[in-house]
Each structure stands twice: as C-alpha cells, then as structure tokens.
ZAPA-141779 format. One record per residue: x negated, y negated, z of N, C-alpha, C, O in turn. Coordinates in nm, 2 decimals. Example, Ala and Ser with C-alpha at 12.3 -4.5 7.8 and 13.67 -1.06 7.14 Angstrom:
REM residues 2
((-1.32,0.57,0.78),(-1.23,0.45,0.78),(-1.32,0.33,0.78),(-1.42,0.33,0.85));
((-1.28,0.22,0.71),(-1.37,0.11,0.71),(-1.29,0.00,0.79),(-1.34,-0.11,0.80));
END
This chain:
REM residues 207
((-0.08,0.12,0.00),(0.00,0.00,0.00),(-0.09,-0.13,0.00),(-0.06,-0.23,-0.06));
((-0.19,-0.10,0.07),(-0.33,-0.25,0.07),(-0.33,-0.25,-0.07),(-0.28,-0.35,-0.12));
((-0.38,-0.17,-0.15),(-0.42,-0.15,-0.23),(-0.33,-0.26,-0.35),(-0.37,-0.34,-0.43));
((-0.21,-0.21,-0.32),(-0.10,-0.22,-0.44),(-0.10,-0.39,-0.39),(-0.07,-0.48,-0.48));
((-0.12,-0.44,-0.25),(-0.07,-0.58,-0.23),(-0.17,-0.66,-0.26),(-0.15,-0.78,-0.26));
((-0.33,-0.60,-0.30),(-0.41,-0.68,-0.38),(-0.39,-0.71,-0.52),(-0.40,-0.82,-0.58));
((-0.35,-0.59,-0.57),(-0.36,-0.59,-0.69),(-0.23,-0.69,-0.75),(-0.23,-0.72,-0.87));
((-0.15,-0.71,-0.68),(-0.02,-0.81,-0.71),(-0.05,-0.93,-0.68),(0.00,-1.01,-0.76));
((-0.15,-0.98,-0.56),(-0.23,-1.11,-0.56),(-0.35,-1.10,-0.65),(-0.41,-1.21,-0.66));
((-0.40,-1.01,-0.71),(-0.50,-1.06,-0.81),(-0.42,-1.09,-0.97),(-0.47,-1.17,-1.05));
((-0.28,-1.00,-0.97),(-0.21,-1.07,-1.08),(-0.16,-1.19,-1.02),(-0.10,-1.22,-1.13));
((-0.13,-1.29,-0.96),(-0.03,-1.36,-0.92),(-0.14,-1.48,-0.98),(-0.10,-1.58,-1.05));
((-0.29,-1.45,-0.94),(-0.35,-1.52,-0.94),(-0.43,-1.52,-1.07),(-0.53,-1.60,-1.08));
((-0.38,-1.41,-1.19),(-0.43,-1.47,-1.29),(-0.31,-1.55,-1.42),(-0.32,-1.59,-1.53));
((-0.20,-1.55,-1.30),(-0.05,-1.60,-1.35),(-0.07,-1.76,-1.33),(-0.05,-1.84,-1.42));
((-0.11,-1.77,-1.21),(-0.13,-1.90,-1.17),(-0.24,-1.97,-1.31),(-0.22,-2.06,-1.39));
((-0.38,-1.87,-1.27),(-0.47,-1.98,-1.37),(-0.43,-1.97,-1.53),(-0.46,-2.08,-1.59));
((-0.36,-1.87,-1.62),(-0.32,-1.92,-1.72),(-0.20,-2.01,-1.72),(-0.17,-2.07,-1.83));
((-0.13,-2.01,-1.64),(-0.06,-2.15,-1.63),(-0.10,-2.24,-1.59),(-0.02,-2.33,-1.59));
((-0.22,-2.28,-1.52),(-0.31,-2.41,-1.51),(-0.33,-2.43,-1.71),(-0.28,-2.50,-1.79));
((-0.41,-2.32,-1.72),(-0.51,-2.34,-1.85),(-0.40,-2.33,-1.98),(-0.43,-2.35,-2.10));
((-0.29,-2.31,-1.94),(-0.16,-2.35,-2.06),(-0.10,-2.50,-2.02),(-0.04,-2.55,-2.11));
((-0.11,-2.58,-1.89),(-0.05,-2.72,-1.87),(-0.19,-2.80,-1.90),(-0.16,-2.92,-1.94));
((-0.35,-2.76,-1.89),(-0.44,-2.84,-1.96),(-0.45,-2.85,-2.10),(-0.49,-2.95,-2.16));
((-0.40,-2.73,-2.16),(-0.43,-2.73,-2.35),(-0.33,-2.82,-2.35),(-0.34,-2.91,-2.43));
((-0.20,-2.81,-2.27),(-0.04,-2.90,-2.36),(-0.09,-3.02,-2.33),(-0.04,-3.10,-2.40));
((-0.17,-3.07,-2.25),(-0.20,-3.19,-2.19),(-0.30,-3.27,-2.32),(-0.30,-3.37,-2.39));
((-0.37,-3.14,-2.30),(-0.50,-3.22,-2.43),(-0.46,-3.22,-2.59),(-0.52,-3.27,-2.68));
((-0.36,-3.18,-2.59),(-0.27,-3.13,-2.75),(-0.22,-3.28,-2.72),(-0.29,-3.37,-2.76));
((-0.10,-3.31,-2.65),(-0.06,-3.43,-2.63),(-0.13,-3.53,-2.65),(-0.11,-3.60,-2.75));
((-0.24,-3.55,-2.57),(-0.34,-3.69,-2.58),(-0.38,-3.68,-2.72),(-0.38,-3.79,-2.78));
((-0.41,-3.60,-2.79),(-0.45,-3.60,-2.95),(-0.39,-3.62,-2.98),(-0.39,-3.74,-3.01));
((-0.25,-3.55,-3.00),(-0.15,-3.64,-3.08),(-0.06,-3.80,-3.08),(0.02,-3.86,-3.15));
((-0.14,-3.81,-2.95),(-0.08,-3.96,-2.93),(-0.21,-4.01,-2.97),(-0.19,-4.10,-3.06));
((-0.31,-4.01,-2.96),(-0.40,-4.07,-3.02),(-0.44,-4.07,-3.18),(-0.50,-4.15,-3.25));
((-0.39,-3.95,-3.20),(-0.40,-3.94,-3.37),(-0.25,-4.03,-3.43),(-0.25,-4.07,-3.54));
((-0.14,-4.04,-3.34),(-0.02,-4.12,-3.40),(-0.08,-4.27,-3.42),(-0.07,-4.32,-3.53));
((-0.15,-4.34,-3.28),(-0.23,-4.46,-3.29),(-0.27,-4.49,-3.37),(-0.24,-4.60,-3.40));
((-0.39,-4.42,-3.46),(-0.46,-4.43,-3.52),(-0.39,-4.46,-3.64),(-0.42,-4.56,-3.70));
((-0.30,-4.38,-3.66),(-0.22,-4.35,-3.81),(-0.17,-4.48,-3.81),(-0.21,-4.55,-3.90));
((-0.07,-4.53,-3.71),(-0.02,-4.68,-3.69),(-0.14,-4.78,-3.77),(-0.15,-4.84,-3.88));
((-0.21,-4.76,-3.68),(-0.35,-4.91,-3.69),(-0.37,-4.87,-3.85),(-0.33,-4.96,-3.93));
((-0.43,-4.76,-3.90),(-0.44,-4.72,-4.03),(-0.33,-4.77,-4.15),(-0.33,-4.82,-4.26));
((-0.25,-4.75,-4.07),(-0.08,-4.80,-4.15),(-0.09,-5.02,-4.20),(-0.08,-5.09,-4.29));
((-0.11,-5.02,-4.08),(-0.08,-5.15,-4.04),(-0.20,-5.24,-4.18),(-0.17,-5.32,-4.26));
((-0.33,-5.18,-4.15),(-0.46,-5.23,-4.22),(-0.44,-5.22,-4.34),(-0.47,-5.30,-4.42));
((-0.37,-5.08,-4.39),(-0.34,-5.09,-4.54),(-0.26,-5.17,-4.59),(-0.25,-5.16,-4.72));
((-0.16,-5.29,-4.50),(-0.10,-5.35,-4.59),(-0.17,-5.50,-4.56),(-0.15,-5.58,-4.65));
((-0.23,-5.53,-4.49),(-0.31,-5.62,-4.47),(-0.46,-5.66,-4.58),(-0.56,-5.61,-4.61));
((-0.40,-5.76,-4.61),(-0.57,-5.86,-4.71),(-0.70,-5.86,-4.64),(-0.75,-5.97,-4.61));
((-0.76,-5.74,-4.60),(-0.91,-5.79,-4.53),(-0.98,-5.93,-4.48),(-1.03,-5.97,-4.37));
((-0.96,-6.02,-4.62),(-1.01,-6.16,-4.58),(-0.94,-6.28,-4.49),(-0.98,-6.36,-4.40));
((-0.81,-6.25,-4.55),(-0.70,-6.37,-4.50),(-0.63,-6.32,-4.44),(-0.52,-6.37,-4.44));
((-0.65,-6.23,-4.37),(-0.52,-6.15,-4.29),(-0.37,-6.14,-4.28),(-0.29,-6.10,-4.20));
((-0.38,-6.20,-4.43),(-0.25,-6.17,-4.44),(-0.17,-6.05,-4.54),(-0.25,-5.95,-4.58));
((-0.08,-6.05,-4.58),(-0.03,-5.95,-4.66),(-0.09,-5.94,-4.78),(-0.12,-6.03,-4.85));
((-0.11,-5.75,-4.82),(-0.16,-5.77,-4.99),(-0.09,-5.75,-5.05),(0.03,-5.76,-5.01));
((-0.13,-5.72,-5.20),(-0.03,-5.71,-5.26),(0.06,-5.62,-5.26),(0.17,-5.67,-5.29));
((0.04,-5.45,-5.23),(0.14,-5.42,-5.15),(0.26,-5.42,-5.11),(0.37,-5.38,-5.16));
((0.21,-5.49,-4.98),(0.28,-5.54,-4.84),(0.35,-5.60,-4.94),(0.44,-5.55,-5.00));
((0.29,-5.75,-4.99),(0.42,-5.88,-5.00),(0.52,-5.84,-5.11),(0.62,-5.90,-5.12));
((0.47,-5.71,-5.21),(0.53,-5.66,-5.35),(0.70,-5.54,-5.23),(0.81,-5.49,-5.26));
((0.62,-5.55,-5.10),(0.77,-5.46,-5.09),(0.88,-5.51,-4.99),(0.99,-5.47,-4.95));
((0.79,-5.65,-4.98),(0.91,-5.73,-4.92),(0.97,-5.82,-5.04),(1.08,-5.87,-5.02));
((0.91,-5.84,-5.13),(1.02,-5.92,-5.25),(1.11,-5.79,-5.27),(1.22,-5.83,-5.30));
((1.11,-5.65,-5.26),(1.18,-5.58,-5.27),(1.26,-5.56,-5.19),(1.37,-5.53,-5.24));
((1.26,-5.58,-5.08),(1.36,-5.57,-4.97),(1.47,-5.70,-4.97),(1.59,-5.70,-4.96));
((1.36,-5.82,-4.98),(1.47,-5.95,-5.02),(1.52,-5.93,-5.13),(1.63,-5.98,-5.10));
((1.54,-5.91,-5.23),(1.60,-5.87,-5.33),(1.72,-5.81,-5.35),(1.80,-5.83,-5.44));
((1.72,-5.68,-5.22),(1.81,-5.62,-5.22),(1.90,-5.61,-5.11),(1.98,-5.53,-5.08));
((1.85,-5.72,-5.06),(1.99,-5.78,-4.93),(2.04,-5.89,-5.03),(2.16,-5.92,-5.01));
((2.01,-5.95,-5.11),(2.05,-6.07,-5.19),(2.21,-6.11,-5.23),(2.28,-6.21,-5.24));
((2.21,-5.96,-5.24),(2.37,-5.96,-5.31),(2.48,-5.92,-5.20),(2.61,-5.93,-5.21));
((2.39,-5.84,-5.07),(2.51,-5.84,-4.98),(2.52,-5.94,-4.91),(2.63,-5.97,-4.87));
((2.44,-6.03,-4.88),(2.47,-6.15,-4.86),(2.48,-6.30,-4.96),(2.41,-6.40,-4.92));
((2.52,-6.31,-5.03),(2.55,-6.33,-5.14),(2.47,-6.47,-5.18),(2.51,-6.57,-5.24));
((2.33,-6.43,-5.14),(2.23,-6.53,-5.17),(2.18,-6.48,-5.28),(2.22,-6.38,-5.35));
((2.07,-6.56,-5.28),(1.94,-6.52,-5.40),(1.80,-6.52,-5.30),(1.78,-6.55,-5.18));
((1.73,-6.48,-5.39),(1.61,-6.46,-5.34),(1.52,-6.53,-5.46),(1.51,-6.50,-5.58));
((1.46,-6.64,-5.38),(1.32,-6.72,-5.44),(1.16,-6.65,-5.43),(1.12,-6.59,-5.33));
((1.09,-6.66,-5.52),(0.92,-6.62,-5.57),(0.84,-6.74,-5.55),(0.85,-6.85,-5.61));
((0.76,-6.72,-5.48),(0.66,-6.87,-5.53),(0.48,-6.80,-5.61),(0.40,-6.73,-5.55));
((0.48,-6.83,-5.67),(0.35,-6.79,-5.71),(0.22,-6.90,-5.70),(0.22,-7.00,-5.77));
((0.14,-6.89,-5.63),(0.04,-6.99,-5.65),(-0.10,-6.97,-5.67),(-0.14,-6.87,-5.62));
((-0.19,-7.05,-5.72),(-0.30,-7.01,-5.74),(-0.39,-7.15,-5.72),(-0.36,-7.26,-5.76));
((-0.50,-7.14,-5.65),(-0.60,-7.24,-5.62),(-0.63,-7.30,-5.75),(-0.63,-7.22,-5.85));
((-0.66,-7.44,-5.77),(-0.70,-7.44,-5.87),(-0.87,-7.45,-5.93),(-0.93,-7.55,-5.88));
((-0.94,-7.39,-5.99),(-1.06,-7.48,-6.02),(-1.15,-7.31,-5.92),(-1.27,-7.29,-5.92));
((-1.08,-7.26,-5.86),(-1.15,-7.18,-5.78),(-1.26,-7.11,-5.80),(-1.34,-7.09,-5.71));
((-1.28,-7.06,-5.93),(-1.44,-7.01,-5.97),(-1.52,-7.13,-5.98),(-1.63,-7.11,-5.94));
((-1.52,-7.23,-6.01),(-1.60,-7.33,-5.98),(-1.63,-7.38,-5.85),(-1.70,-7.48,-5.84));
((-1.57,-7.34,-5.73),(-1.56,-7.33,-5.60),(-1.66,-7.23,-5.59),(-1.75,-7.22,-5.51));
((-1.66,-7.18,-5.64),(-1.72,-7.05,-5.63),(-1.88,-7.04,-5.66),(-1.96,-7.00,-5.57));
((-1.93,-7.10,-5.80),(-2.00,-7.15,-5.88),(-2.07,-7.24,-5.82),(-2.19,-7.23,-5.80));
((-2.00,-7.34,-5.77),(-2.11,-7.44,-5.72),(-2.19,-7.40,-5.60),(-2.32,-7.38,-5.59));
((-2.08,-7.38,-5.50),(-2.09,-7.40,-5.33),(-2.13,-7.20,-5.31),(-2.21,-7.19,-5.22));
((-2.10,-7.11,-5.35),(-2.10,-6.98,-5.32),(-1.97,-6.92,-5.30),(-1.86,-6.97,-5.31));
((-1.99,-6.78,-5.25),(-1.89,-6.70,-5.24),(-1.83,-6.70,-5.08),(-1.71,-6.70,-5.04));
((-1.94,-6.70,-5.02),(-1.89,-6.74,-4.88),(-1.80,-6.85,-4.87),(-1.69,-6.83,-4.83));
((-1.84,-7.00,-4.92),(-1.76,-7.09,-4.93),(-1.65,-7.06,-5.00),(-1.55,-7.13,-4.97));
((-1.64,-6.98,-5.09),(-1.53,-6.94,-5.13),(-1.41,-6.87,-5.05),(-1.29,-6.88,-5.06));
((-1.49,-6.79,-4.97),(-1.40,-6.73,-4.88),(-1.33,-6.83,-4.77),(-1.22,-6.83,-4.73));
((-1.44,-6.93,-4.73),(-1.36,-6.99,-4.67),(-1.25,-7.09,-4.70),(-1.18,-7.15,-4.62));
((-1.24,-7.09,-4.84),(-1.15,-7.23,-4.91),(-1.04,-7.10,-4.84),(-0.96,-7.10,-4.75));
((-1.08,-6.97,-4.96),(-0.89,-6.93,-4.97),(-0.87,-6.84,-4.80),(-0.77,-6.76,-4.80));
((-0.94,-6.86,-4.68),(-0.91,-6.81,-4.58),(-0.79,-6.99,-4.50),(-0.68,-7.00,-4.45));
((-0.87,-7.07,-4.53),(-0.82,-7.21,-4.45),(-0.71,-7.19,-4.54),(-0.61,-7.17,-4.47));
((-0.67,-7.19,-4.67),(-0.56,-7.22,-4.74),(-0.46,-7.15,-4.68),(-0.36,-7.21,-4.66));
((-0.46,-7.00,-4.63),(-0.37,-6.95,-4.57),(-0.34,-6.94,-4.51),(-0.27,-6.85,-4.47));
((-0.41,-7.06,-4.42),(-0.40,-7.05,-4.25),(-0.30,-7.18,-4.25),(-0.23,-7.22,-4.16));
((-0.31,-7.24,-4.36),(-0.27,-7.40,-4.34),(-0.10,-7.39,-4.40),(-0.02,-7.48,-4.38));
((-0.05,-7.21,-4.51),(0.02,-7.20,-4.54),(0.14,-7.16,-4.48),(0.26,-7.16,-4.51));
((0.07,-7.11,-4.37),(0.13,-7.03,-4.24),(0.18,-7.16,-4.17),(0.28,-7.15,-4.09));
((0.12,-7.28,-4.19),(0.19,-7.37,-4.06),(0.29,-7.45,-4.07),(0.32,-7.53,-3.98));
((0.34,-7.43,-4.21),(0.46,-7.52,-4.28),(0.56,-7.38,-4.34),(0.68,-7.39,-4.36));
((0.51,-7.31,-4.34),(0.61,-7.19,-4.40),(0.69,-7.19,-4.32),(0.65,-7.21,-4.20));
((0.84,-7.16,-4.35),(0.96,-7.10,-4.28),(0.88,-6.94,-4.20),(0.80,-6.86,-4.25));
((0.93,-6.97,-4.07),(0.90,-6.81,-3.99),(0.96,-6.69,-4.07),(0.95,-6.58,-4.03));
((1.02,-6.71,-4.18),(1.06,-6.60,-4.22),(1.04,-6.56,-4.39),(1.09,-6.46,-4.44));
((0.93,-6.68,-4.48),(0.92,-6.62,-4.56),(0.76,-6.57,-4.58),(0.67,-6.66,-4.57));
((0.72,-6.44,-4.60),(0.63,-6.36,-4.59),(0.52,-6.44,-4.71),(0.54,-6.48,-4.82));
((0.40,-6.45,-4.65),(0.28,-6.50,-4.79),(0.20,-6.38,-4.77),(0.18,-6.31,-4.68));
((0.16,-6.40,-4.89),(0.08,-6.25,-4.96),(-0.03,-6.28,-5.02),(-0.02,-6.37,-5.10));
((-0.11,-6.23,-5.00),(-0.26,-6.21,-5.13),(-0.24,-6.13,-5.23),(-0.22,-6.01,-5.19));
((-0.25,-6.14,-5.39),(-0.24,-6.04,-5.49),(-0.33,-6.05,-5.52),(-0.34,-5.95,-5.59));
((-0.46,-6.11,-5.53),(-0.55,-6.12,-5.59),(-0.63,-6.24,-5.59),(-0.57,-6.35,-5.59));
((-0.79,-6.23,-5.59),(-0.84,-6.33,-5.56),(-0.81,-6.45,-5.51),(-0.80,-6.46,-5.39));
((-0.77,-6.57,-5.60),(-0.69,-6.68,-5.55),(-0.54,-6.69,-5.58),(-0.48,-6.79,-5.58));
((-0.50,-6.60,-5.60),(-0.33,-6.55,-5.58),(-0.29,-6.55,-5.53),(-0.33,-6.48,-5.44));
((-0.14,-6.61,-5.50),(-0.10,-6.55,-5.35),(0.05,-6.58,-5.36),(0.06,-6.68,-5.43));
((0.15,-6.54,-5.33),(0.28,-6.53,-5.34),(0.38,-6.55,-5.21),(0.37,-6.46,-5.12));
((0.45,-6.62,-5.19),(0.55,-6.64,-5.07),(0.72,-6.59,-5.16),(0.76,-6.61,-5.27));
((0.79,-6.50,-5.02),(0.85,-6.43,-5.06),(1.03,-6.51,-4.96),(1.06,-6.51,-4.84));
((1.08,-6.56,-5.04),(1.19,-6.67,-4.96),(1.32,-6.60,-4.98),(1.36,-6.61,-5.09));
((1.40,-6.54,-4.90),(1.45,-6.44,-4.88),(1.62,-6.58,-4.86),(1.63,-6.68,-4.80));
((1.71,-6.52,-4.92),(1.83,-6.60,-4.92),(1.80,-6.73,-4.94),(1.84,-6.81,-4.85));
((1.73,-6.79,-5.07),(1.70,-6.89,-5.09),(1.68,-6.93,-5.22),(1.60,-6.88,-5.30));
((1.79,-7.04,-5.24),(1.79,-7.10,-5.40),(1.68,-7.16,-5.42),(1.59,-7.20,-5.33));
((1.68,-7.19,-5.56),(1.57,-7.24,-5.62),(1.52,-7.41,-5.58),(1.41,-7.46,-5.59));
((1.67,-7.47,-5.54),(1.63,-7.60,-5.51),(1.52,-7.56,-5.34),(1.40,-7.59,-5.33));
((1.60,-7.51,-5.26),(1.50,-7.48,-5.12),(1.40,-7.43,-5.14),(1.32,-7.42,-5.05));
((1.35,-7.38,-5.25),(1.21,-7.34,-5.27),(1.15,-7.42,-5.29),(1.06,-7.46,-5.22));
((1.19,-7.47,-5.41),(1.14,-7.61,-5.45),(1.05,-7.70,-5.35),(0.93,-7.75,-5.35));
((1.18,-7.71,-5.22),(1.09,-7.78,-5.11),(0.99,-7.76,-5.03),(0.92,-7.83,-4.96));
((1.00,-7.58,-5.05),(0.92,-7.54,-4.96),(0.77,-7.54,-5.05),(0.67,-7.57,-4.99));
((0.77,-7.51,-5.17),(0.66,-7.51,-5.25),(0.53,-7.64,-5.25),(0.41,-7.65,-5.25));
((0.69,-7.74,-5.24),(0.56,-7.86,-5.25),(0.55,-7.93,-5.10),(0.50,-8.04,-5.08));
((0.61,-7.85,-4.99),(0.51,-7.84,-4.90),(0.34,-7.80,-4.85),(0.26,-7.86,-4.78));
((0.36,-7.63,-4.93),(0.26,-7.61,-4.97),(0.15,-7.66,-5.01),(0.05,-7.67,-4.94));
((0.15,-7.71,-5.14),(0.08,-7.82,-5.26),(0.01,-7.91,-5.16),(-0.11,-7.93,-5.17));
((0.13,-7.97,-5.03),(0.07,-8.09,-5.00),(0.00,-8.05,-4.87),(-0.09,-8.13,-4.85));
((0.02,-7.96,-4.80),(-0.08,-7.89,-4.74),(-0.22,-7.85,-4.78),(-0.31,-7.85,-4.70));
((-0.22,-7.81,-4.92),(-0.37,-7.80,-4.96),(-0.44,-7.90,-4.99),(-0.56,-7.92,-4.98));
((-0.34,-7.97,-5.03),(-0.47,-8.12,-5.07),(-0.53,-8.19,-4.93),(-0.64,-8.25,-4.92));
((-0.44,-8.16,-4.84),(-0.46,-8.20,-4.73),(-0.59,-8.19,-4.64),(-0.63,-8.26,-4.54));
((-0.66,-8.05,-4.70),(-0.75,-7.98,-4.64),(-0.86,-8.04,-4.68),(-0.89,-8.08,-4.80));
((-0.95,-8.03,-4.55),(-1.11,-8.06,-4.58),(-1.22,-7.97,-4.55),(-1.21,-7.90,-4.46));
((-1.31,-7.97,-4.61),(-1.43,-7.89,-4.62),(-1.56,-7.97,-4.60),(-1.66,-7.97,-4.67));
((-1.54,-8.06,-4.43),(-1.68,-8.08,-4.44),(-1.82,-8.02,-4.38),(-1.92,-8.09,-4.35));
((-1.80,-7.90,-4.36),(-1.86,-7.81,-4.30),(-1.95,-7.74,-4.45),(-2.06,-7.71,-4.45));
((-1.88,-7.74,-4.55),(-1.92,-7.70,-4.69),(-1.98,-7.80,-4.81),(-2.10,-7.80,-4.87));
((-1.86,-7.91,-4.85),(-1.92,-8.07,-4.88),(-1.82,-8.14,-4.88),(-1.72,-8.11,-4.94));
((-1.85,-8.28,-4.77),(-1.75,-8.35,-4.75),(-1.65,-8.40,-4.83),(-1.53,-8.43,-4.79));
((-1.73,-8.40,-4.98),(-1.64,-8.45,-5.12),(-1.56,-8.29,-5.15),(-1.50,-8.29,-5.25));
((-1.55,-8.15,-5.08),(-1.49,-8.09,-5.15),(-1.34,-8.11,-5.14),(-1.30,-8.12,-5.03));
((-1.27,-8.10,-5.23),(-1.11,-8.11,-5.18),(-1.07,-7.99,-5.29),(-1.15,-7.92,-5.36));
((-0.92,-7.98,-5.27),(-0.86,-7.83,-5.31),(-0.73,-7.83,-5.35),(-0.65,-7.85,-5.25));
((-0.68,-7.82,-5.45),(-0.55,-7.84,-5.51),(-0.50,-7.66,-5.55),(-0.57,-7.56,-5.57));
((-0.36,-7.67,-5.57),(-0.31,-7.55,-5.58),(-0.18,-7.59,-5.70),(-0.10,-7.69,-5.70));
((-0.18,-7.50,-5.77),(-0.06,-7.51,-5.88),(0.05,-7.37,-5.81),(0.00,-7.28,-5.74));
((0.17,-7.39,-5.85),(0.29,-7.33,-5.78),(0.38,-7.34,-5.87),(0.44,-7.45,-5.90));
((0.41,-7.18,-5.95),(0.53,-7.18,-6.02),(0.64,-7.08,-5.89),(0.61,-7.03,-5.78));
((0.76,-7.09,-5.97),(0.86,-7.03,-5.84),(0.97,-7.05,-5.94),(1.01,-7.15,-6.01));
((1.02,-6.92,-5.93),(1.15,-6.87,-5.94),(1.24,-6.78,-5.87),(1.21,-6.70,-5.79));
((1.37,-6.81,-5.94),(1.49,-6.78,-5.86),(1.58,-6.62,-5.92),(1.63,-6.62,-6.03));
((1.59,-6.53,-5.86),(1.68,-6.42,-5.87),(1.81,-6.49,-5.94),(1.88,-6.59,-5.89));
((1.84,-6.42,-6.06),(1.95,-6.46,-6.15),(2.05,-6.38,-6.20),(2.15,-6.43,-6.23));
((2.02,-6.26,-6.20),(2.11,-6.15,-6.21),(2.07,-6.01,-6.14),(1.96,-5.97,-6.10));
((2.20,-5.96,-6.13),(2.23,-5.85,-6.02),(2.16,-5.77,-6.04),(2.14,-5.70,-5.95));
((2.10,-5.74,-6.16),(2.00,-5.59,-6.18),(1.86,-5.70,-6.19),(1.79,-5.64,-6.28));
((1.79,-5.80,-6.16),(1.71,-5.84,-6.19),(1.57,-5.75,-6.03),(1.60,-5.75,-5.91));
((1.44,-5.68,-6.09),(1.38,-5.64,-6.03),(1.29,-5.76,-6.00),(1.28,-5.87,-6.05));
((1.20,-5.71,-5.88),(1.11,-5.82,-5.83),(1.03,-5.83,-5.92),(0.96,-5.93,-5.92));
((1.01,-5.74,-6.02),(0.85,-5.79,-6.14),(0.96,-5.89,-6.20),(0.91,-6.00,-6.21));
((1.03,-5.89,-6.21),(1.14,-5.96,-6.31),(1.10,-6.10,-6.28),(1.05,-6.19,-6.35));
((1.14,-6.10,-6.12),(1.14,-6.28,-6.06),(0.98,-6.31,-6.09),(0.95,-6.42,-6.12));
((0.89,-6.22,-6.07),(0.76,-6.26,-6.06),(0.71,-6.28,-6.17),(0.59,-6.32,-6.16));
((0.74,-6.27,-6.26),(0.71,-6.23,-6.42),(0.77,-6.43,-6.43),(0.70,-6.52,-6.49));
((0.86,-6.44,-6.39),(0.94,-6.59,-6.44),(0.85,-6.65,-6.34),(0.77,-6.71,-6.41));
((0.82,-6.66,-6.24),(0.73,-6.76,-6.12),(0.58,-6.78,-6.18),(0.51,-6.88,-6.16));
((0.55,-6.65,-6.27),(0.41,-6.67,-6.35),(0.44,-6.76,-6.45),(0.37,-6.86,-6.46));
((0.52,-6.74,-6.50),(0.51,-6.84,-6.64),(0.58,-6.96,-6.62),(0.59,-7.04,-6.71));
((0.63,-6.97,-6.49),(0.64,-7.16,-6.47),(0.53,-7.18,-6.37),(0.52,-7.30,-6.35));
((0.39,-7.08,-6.27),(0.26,-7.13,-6.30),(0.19,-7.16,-6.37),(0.10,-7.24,-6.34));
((0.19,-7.12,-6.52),(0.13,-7.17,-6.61),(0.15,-7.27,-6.65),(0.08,-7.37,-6.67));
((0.25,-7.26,-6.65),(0.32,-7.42,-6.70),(0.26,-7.50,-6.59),(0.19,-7.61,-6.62));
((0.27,-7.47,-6.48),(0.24,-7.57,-6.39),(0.04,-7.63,-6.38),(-0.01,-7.72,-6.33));
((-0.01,-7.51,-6.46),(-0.13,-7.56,-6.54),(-0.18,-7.55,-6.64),(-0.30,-7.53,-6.66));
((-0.06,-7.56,-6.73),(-0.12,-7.62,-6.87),(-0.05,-7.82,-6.82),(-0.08,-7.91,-6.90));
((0.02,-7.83,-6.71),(0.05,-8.03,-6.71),(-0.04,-8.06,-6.65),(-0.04,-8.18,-6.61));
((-0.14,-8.00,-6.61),(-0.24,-8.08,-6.53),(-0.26,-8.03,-6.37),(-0.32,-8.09,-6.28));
((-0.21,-7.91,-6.37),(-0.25,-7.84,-6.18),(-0.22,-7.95,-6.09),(-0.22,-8.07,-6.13));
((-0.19,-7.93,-5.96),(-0.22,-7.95,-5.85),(-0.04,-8.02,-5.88),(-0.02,-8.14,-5.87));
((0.06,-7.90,-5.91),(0.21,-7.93,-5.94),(0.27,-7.81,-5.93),(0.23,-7.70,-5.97));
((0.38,-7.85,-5.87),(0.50,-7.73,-5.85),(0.61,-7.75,-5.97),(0.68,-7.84,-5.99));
((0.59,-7.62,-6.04),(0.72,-7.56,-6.18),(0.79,-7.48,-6.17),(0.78,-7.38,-6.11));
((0.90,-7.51,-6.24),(0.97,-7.38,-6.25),(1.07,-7.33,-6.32),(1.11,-7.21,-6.30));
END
C-alpha cells in the first residue's frame, strides 16, 4: 500500500509539472503572438506612410479618394481632388541639393497640415506631388481650400538654406461629377487643370 501511495504522488507530481510546463508554453505562444500582432500593426501602419514627410503615400491617399467617393452619393455630396506640385523643384534640387530638397517638400507638408480641414487627408504620390483628398466637398470649397494652400507655400522661408529661396506650388482640383465616376477619373481631371495651372504661369489654383 506505501508503495501504491508513492507511486500516485509521483504521478500527481508529474501531472502538476506538465501543467506548469503547458501554462508556460500557452503563456510564451501568447506573448508571440501579441508581439508578432504589434509588429504586423506598426508594419501596416509604415506601409501607408511617405518615409520623408510623414504623411500618406500614394497608396494610403489613393484609398481614401476611394472611400470618399463612395460615401458621396449616400450623402448626397461630391467629393473634391486637389493635385499639386512644387513648382521649379528640380532646380531646388539643382542648385541647393537634395537634402535641401527634402527639406522644401518636408516644410511644405507640414505648413499644409496647418490650414487643412482636420478631415481632408494629404498625400505624397511622388516626388513633388502630392494630393488632398476633400471628402463631401464641391468644387467652389475646394477652391478655397486650394488657394489656401498656394498661400501657405509662398509663405514659407528657407533661411537656413538661402534666404532668397522662396517656393510656389501650382494646384489643379476637381470635382466628382457622375455616379460611376472612379477616383482615377477625378484625378485624371485635377491633373489636367494642374497643367493648366502651369502652362499660365504656376504659382495658381485651376480647375
């Protein structure tokens, strides 16, 4: 009978430690997976983000003209594009360097952030590109918001780089016009009233 009442506490007690050593693996499985979810987040987050200007890339701001676009008609707005582009910026580039370059189009977007509506999204597409995405908003309120913009950049100074540098931006923008119209659609019209807006002479909002 000793015998039998060891051998039931030497099982009891190899019951106990694989259920220690089964509540440490679920433990350590957990922290991985919460730490690999983290990761995936922060991972998530950085791919829609512009490295330089921390703001949205192309992407990111290409899937929020998508989303505004398609609340547009349940609430029976429109959705405004602004397209804009630095002007003169490879010769920014050219003269002063690429650093200085970075810093023109990092200040520009910091300066676009401080006049924008809290709720329309700006984007980087490309080098000096960059796109604001105006969600339930006609063409005349863009309008205003655009050449807020405009007057924001001229605004800006560089004398950390050369005191004579100054910085103009051209800005075409258009407006959602029909019910099947896709965001290349609006973007495609905001490009070609940027152009316009520099073939009259840059440093002007078209559309």
């Amino acid at each position: 009978r000793q015998e039998q009442v060891q051998a039931l506490e030497r099982v009891r007690h190899w019951q106990w430690l694989t259920i220690l050593l089964g509540a440490l693996l679920l433990a350590l499985l957990t922290s991985l997976a919460w730490r690999h979810g983290r990761t995936s987040r922060r991972l998530s987050r950085e791919s829609l983000i512009d490295p330089l200007t921390g703001i949205a890339n192309r992407a990111a701001i290409e899937a929020e003209a998508i989303r505004a676009l398609e609340r547009a008609p349940r609430k029976g707005g429109a959705m405004s594009l602004l397209m804009l582009d630095l002007d003169h910026f490879k010769a920014i580039n050219d003269r002063h360097g690429h650093a200085a370059g970075d810093r023109v189009l990092r200040a520009a977007a910091d300066a676009w952030h401080t006049v924008l509506r809290g709720r329309d999204p700006l984007g980087r597409i490309g080098g000096e590109e960059f796109v604001v995405v105006c969600a339930d908003t006609t063409l005349e309120q863009a309008l205003v918001v655009a050449e807020r913009l405009r007057e924001a950049t001229a605004a800006l100074l560089f004398d950390d780089v050369d005191p004579g540098l100054r910085v103009t931006v051209s800005i075409g923008v258009a407006q959602s016009q029909r019910s099947d119209d896709t965001h290349e659609d609006v973007l495609a019209r905001a490009d070609a009233a940027l152009y316009r807006a520099k073939q009259r002479g840059r440093n002007r909002v078209e559309h």
